[in-house]
N, C-alpha and C positions, 0 to 999 in steps of 0.2 A: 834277554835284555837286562841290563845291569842297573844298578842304583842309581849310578853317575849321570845316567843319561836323562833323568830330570833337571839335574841340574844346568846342564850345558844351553850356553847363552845363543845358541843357532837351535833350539830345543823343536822349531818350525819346520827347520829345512831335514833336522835325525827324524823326525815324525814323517814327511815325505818319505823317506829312503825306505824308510820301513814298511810304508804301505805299498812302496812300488814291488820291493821285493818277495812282499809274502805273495802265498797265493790266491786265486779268488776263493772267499771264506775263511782266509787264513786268522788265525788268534793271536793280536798280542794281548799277554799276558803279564798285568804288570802286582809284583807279590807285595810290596811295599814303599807307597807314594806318602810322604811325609804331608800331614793333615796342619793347617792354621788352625784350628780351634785344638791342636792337640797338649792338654795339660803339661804333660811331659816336656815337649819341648820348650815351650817358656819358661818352664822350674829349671830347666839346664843349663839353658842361655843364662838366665838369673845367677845362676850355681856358677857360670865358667865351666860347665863341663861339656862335650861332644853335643853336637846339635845342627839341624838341618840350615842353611841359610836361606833355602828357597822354598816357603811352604805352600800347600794347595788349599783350595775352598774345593769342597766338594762340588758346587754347581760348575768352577773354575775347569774342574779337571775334563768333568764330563762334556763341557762346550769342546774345551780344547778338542777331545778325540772326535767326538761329533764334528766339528770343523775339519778336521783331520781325515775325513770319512772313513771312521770306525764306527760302526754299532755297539755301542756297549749295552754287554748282555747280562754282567755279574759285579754290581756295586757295593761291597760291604767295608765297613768299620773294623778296623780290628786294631788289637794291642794297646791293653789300657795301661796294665805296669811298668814302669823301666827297664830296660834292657843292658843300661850302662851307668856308672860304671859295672866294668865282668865283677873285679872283686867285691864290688857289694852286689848285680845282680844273681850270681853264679850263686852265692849261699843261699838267697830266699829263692830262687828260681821257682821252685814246688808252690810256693805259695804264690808269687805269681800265676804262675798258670793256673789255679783254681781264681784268684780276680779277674784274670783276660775271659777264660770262658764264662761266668758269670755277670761280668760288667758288659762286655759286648749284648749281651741281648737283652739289655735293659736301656732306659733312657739315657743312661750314664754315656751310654758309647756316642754320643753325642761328641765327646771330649777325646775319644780314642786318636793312638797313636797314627795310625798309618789308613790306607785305603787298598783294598785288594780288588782290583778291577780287573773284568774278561771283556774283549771288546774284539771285534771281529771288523774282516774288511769291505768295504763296501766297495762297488765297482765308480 
């Protein structure tokens, strides 16, 4: 499943298709759901740089696939540094990744970038 697919304005009926198609117990797995509380993306939007237009509350997401009749089984926070721009994130990169695994599993991730959800299918 691709990025794009949050954002698409039939986001109900791509959710349907998906659960028809997988199998019973099948997993969607989604690696990066852009978060409303995520600092980042308001300092970009702010900045004029790259940024989600459609973001999630986490309770948001989870109804959604719950509605959706997924189980979701794996709800975490993650990505607390910037990732864009490449040419400023690419040179600090190392130091990012020592804040991303550190700030995730502190209260801070409150604030983190994205959401990585397991969510399985329900009959």
């Amino acid at each position: 499943m691709c990025e794009i697919f949050w954002t698409q304005p039939l986001i109900e009926t791509v959710l349907a298709e998906v659960h028809r198609v997988l199998k019973p117990d099948g997993a969607l797995c989604i690696s990066y759901l852009p978060r409303k509380w995520a600092l980042v993306e308001h300092a970009a939007k702010l900045l004029g740089h790259g940024y989600h237009e459609r973001l999630w509350g986490d309770h948001e997401a989870r109804r959604f696939l719950e509605k959706g009749r997924f189980a979701v089984k794996d709800f975490r926070r993650i990505v607390m540094a910037p990732q864009h721009p490449p040419e400023f994130s690419n040179r600090w990169q190392t130091l990012f990744n020592l804040i991303d695994s550190a700030a995730t599993r502190l209260p801070l991730a409150t604030f983190a970038h994205h959401l990585r959800i397991v969510a399985f299918k329900r009959s």
